[in-house]
C-alpha positions as CSV (number, residue, x, y, z in Angstrom):
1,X,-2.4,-14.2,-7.4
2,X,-6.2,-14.8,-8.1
3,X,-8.7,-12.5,-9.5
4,X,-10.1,-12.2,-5.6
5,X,-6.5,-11.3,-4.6
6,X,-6.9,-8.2,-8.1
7,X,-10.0,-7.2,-6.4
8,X,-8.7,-6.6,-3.3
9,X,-5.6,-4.4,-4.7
10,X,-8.0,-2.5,-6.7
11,X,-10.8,-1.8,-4.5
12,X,-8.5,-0.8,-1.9
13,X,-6.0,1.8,-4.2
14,X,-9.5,3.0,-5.5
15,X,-10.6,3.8,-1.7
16,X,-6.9,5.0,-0.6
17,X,-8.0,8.0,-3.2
18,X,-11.3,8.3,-2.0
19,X,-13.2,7.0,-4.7
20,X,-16.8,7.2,-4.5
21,X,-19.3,4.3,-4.9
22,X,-17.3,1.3,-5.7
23,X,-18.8,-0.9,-7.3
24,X,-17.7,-4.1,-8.1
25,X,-19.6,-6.4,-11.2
26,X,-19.3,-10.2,-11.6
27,X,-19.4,-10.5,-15.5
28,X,-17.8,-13.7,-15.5
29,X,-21.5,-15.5,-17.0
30,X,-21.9,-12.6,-19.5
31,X,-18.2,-11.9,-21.2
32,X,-14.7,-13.4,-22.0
33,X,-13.4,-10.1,-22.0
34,X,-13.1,-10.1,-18.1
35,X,-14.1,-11.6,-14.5
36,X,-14.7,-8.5,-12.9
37,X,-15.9,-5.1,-13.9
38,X,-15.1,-2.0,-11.1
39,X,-16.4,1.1,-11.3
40,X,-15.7,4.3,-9.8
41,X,-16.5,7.8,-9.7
42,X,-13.9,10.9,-8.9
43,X,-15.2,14.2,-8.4
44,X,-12.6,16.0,-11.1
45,X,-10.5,14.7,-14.0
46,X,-7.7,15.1,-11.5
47,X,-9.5,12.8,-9.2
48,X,-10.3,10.8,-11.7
49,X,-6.4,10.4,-13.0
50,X,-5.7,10.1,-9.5
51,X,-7.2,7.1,-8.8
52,X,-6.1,5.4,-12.4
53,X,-2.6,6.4,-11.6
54,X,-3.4,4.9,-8.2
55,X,-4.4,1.3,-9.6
56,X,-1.8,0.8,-12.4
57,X,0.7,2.0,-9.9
58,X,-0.5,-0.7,-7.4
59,X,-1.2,-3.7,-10.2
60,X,2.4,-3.4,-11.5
61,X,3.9,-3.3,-8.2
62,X,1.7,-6.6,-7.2
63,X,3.4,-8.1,-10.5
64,X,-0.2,-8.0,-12.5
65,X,-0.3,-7.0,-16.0
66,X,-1.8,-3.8,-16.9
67,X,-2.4,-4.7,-20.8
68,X,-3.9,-1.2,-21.8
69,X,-5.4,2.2,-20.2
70,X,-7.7,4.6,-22.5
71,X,-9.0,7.8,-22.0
72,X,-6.3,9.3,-19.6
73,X,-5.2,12.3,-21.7
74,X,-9.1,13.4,-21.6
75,X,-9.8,12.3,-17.4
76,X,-13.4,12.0,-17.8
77,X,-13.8,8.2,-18.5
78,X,-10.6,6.0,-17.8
79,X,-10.7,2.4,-18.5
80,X,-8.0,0.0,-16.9
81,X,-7.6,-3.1,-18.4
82,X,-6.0,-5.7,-16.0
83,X,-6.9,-8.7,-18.2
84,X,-9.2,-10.2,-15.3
85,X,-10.5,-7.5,-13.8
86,X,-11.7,-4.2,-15.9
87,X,-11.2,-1.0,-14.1
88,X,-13.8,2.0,-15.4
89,X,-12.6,5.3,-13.6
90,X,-15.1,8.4,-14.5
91,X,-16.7,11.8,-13.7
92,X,-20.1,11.3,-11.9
93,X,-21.9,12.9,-15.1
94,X,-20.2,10.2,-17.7
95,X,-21.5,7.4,-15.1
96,X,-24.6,8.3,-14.8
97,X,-25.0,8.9,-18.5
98,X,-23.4,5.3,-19.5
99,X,-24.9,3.3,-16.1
100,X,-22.4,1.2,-17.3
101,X,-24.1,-1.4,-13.3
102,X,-27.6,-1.1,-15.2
103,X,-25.7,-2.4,-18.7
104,X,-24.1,-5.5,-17.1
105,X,-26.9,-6.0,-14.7
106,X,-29.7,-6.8,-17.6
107,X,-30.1,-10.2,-18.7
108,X,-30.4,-11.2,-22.4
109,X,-34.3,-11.6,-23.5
110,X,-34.2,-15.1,-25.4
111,X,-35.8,-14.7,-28.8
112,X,-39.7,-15.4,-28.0
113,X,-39.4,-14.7,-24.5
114,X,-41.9,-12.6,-22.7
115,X,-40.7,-9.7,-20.2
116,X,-41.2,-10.4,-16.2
117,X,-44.6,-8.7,-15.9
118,X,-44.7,-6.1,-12.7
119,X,-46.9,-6.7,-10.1
């Protein structure tokens, strides 16, 4: 399977537990560590384990790799690592703290470079 086919499985065992804003990153251009970047909010740590539970349960029965899970003892900020695609499962309040989309959405300023001036 591809990393569009991992995309898929994710998004949809994220929705299956109703996840909330979904959102999937293309960080292929700006890391080795990963294709894809999901992120996902649940409304309690039990949502939150919910929907981690939910995607490891549906990676390993789709025969992909789960090489490591942190933060699921805690439920406030889960990452899933699926070697292509990196699963971040948290509690609106870590999300909007980290704005982990705003992170990976910024381009590098080259050395010398002026910011895009507004207006």
């Amino acid at each position: 399977m591809n990393v569009k086919s991992l995309e898929t499985l994710v998004v949809n065992a994220l929705d299956d537990i109703k996840g909330e804003h979904i959102t999937v990153l293309d960080i292929s251009g700006q890391s080795d560590i990963a294709d894809l970047m999901i992120v996902v909010s649940g409304n309690s740590n039990r949502q939150v384990k919910a929907l981690a539970r939910n995607v490891i349960d549906a990676a390993k029965e789709n025969q992909f790799q789960v090489l490591g899970v942190e933060g699921f003892e805690e439920g406030e900020w889960i990452l899933v690592d699926l070697i292509d695609v990196i699963v971040h499962v948290m509690i609106p309040s870590v999300r909007d703290f980290y704005d982990l989309e705003n992170l990976w959405s910024l381009r590098p300023k080259r050395s010398g470079e002026e910011p895009p001036s507004e207006g």
